[in-house]
C-alpha positions in Angstrom: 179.2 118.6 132.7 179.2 119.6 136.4 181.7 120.0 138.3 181.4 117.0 141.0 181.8 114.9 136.9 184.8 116.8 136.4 186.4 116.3 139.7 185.7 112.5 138.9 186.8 112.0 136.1 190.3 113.3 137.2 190.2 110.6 139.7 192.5 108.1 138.3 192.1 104.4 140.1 194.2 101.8 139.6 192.9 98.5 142.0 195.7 96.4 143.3 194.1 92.9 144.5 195.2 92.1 147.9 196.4 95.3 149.0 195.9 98.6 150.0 195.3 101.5 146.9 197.1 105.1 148.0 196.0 108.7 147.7 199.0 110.4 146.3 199.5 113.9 146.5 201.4 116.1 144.3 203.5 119.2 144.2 202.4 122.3 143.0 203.4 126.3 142.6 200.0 127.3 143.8 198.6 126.1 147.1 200.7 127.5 150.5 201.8 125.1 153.2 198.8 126.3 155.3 196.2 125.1 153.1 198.1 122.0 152.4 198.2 121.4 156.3 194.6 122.4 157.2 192.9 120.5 154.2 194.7 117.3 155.1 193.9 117.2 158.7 190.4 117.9 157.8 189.9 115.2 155.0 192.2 112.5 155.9 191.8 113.2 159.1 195.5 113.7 159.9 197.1 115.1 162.8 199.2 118.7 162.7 202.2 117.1 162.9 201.5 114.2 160.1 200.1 116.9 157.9 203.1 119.4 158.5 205.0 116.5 157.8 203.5 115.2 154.4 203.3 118.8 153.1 207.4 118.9 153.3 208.0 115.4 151.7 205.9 116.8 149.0 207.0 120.3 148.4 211.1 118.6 149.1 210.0 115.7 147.0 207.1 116.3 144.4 204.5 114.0 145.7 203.4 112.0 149.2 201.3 108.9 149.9 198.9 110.9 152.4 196.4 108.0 152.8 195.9 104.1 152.5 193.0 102.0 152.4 190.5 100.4 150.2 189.3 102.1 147.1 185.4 103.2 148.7 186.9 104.9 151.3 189.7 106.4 149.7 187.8 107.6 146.1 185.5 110.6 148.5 188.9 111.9 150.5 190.5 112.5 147.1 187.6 113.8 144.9 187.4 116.3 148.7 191.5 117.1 147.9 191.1 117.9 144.8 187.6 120.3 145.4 190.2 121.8 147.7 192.4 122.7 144.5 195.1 120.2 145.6 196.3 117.9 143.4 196.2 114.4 143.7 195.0 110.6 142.5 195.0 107.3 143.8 197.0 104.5 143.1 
């Protein structure tokens, strides 16, 4: 299996008719602030301040909602989190 399969599979979806689905992102003891911070400006397109932001709520709180939208645009930016080595799904 490669690894693009892999990195798919872990995507979990869940549709929600009507409304938005949510890339959550989780907690975790490996991955420093920096990376955090850099890889979410660079695939959800956040700014340094959003991204410095998100990576507290989720290191204070375990996980953050780093990005809404519909599922097609959302299921690339998280297979791109998690090839980063950051852990994360949509909702």
């Amino acid at each position: 299996m490669s690894t693009k399969e892999k990195v798919r599979e872990r995507v979990r979806e869940k549709e929600s008719i009507g409304f938005n689905n949510e890339i959550i992102l989780y907690n975790d003891d490996v991955n420093t602030f920096d990376h955090v911070i850099e890889t979410l400006m660079r695939v959800c397109h956040h700014t340094p301040e959003q991204a410095e932001q998100c990576s507290l709520i989720i290191h204070y709180n375990g996980k953050c909602t780093v990005k809404t939208g519909p599922l097609a645009k959302l299921k690339p930016q998280c297979s791109q989190l998690l090839e980063a080595g950051l852990s994360a799904e949509i909702i």
